[in-house]
C-alpha positions in Angstrom: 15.2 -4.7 -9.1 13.8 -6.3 -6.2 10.8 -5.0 -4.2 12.6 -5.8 -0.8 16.3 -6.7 0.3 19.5 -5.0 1.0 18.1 -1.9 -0.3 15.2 -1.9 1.7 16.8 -0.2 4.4 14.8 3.2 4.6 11.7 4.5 4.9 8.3 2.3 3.6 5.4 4.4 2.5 3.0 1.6 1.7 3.1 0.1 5.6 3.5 3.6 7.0 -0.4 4.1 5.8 -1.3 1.2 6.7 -0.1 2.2 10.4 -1.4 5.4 9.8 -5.0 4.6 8.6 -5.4 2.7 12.3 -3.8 5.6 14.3 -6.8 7.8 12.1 -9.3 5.2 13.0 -8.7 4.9 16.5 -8.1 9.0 17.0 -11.5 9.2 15.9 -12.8 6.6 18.5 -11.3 8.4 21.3 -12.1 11.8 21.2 -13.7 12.6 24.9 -13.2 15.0 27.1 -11.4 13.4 29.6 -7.2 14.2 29.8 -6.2 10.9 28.4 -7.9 10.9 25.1 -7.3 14.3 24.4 -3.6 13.0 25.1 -4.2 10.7 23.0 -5.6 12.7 19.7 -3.1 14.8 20.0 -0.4 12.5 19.8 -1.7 10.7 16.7 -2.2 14.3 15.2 1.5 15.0 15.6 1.7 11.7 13.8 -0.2 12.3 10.9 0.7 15.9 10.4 4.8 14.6 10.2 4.6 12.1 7.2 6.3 13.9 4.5 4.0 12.1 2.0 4.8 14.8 -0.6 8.9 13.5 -0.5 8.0 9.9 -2.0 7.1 11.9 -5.5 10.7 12.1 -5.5 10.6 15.0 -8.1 7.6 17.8 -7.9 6.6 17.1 -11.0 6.5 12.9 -10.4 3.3 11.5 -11.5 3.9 8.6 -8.7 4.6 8.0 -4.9 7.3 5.6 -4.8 7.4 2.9 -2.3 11.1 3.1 -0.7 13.1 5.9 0.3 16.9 4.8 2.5 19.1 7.3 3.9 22.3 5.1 2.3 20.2 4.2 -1.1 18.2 7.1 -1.7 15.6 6.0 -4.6 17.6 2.7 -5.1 14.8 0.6 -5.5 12.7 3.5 -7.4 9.2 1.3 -7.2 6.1 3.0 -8.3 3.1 3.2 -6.3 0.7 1.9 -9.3 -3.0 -0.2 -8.9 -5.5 -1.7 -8.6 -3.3 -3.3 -5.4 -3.0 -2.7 -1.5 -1.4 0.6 -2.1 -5.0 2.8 -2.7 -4.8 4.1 0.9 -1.2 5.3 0.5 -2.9 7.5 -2.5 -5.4 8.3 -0.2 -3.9 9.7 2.8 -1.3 11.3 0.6 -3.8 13.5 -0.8 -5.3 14.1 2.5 -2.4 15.3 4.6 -3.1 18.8 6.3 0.9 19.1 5.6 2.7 17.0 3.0 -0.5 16.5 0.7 -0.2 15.6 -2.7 -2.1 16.4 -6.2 -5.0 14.5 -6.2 -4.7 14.3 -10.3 -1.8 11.6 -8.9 -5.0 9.3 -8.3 -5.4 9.3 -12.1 -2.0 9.5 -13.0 -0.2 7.2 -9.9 -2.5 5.0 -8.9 -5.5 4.6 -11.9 -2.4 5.4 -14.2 -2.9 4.8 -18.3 0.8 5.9 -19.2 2.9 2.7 -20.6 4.9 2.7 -17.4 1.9 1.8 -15.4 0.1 -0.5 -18.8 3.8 -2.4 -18.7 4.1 -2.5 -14.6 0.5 -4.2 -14.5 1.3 -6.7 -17.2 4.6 -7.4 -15.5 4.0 -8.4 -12.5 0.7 -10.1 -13.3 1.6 -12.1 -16.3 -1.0 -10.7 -18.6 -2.7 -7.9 -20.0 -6.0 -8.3 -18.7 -6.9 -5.5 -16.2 -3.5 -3.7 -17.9 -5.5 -0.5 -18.3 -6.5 -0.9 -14.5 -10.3 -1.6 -15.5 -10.9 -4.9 -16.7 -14.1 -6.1 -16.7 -13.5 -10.1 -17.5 -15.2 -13.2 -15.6 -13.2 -15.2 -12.9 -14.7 -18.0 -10.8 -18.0 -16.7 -12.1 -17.4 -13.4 -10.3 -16.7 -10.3 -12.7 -13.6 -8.0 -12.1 -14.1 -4.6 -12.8 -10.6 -3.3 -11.6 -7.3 -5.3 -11.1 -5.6 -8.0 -13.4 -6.5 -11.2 -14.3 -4.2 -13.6 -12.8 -3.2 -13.2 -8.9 0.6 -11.8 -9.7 1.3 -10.3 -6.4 -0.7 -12.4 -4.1 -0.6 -15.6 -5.7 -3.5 -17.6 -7.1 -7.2 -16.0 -5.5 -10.2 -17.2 -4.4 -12.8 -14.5 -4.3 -15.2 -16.0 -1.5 -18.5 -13.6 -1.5 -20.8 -13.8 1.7 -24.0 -11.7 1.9 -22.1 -8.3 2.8 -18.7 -8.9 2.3 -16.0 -10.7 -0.2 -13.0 -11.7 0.9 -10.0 -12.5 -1.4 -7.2 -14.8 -0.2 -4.1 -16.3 -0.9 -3.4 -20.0 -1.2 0.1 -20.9 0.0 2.1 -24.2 -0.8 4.5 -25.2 1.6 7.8 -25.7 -0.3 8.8 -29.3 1.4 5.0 -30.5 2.8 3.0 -29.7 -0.6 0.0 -29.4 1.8 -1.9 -25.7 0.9 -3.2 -23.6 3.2 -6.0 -20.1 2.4 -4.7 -17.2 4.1 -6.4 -14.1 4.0 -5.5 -10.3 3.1 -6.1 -9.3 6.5 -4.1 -12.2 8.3 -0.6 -10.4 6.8 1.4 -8.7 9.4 2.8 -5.0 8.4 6.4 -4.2 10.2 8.1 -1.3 8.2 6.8 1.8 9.7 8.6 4.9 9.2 10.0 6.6 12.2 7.9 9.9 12.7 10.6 11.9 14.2 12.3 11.7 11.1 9.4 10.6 8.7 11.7 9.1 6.1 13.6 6.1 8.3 12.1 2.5 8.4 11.9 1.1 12.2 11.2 -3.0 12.3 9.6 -5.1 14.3 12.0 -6.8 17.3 13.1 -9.7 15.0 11.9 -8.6 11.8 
């Protein structure tokens, strides 16, 4: 089943964290007394006390968040939330929602998972079983990997670049008709599927996207 296509119509909990995880950042940057911040707080506090985070278990008794939800597809596409990937903030907030919270045993269970759904869902998408137990612990490019798989899988083939406080993994691209390659970094990717907070569950895209 494909991640993304013409049941991808619906609401998208991975990029609505990553919208809300700014709104939390910024709510806590302005937080003064004048009328326009407090405006401000309060609006992304409506925000983040709508996501029905709890919903994307699907069941009660789920041991996952699932990616997708559509109003004409329902659990179509039915993709686990399962690391070590970009998804460890959607686990995160979940668990941290003054209204829709999750479990935090679905860290161990969701995200850190060791059931065969998770052990096959690593291997998968990543071509191997290194990292299948989410530790891993292996060597790459001289750098050890404690988490994660050993081969790129979902973001191609990495190059872990490690500066005196930070490391920055990236992607290298080849252009389909060019061959020329280009690095393009984690950070650089544009999120557009937000969920609509009125209703919490409906997708809203970019103009174009």
């Amino acid at each position: 089943m494909p991640v993304f296509g013409m049941f991808d119509d619906g609401g998208d909990l991975v990029e609505t964290s990553f919208l809300m995880q700014g709104l939390l950042a910024a709510r806590q940057y302005f937080h003064g007394a004048n009328e326009k911040e407090q405006s401000l707080y309060r609006r992304i506090s409506q925000l983040w006390e709508t996501v029905e985070w709890d919903w994307y278990r699907q069941t009660p008794n789920s041991d996952f968040l699932y990616w997708h939800w559509s109003p004409r597809w329902a659990w179509q596409i039915h993709h686990p939330l399962i690391g070590f990937n970009e998804v460890m903030i959607t686990y995160l907030l979940a668990m941290a929602s003054p209204t829709h919270a999750v479990p935090a045993d679905l860290y161990y269970t969701g995200w850190a998972g060791q059931s065969q759904n998770a052990l096959n869902y690593r291997a998968g998408w990543s071509g191997t079983t290194d990292g299948d137990q989410y530790g891993n612990g292996h060597t790459y490019y001289g750098i050890k990997l404690d988490v994660g798989v050993g081969t790129a899988g979902l973001f191609s083939s990495p190059i872990i670049r490690r500066s005196a406080s930070t490391r920055t993994v990236c992607t290298t691209v080849t252009h389909p008709l060019t061959s020329t390659t280009t690095a393009i970094s984690r950070s650089s990717i544009a999120h557009t599927r937000l969920l609509i907070p009125s209703t919490s569950r409906v997708m809203a895209r970019t103009p174009g996207g």
